[in-house]
N, C-alpha and C positions, 0 to 999 in steps of 0.2 A: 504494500500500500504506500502511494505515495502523500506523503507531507509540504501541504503549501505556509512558505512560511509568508510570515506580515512583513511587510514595505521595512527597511530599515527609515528610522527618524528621518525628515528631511534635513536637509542642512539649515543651519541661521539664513545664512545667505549664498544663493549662487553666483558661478562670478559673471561680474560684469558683459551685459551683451549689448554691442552698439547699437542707436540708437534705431538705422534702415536694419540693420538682422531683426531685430527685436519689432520692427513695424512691419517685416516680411514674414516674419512666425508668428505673428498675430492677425497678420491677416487670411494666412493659411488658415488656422485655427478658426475664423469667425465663417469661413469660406466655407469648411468640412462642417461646423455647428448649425448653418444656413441651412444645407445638404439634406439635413435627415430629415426623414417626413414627419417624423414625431412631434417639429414643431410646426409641424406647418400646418398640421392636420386641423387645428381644432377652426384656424380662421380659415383655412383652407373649405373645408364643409361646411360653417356657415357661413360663406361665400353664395357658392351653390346652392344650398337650400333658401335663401334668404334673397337670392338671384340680385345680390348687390355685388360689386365691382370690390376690387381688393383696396382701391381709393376710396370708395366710399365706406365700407366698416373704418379706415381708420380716419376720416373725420368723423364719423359717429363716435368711436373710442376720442379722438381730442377734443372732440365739443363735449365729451361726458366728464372728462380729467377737467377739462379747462373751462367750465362753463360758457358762457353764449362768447363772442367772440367776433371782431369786424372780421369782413370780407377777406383781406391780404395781409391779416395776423392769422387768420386760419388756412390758408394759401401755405404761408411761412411753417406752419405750425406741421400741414401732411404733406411740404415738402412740392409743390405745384405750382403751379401760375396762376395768378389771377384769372385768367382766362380758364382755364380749366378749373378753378375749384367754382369758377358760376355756374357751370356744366352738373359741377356735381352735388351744389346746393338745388340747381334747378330739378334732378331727379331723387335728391333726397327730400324735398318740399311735395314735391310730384305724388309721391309713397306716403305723406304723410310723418314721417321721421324729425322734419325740422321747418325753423318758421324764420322767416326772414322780421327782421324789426328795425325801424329807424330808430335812428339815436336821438333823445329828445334835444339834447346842447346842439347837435349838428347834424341837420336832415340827410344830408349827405352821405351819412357813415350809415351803413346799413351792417347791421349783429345778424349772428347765426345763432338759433337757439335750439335746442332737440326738443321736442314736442313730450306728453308725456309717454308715448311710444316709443320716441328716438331713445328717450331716456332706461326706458324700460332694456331696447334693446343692448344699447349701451351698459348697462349691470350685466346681462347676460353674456356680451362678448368679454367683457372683462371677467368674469369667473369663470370664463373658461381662457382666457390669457394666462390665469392667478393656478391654473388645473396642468396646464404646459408646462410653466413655471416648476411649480411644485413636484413634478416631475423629473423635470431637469435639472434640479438640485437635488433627489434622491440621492443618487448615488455618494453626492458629496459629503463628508463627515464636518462635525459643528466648526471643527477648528477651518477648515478649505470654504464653508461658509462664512466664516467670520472675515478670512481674508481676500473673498471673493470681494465681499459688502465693502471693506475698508477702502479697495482698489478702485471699486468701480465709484464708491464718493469720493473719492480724488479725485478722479479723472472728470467729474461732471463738476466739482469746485473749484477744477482750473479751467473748465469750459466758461464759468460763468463770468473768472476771470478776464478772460479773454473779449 
């Protein structure tokens, strides 16, 4: 019979890897984690069942994070154009999901709001976001949790710096 043994301890520290290795191994890594269908699956089929666009669940998911929202702050927000996210207000309004509203200081600014359906749907795609997640962190033990969370708020604390 054979004996598997446990990982030996990781080290304190490994050594130094420059900066382009270190952003070429990380993007392999985000490349292969992209890859699997495991994450893909849960937006992926309510996609499909829900016969909304892979753009439009995620301005439903950023207007449910970020409440109502002008036009080309939610453009910036799922990553589009202005021109394309009126596309995609105009057929989430179309379903019922969200409501356009002028802003009372200045007519011209027109918010995107989720309806109470948009919103409804919005809890549902984000618990099944929260169900991938919690998947994908199985495998990891509390300590490769703790230092996943520490990393990834760095990295979004010097975004904000920036």
């Amino acid at each position: 019979m054979r004996t598997i043994s446990r990982p030996a301890a990781r080290p304190a520290r490994t050594a130094a890897v420059a900066p382009g290795a270190a952003a070429r191994r990380l993007h392999g890594l985000l490349v292969a984690l992209m890859r699997r269908r495991s994450l893909r699956d849960p937006l992926a089929a309510s996609c499909a069942e829900l016969e909304l666009s892979a753009p439009q669940v995620h301005t439903v998911l950023a207007l449910g994070h970020g409440g109502a929202l002008a036009m080309g702050d939610l453009a910036r927000r799922v990553a589009v154009t202005e021109k394309t996210v009126t596309g995609l207000v105009d057929r989430l309004q179309r379903d019922g999901l969200v409501d356009r509203v002028r802003d009372d200081a200045d007519r011209r600014v027109i918010h995107v709001a989720l309806t109470p359906r948009g919103a409804a749907l919005s809890r549902r795609l984000d618990a099944e976001v929260l169900q991938a997640l919690t998947r994908l962190l199985g495998p990891l033990d509390a300590a490769d949790r703790r230092d996943l969370f520490r990393i990834v708020e760095k990295l979004t604390n010097s975004l904000e710096d920036t």
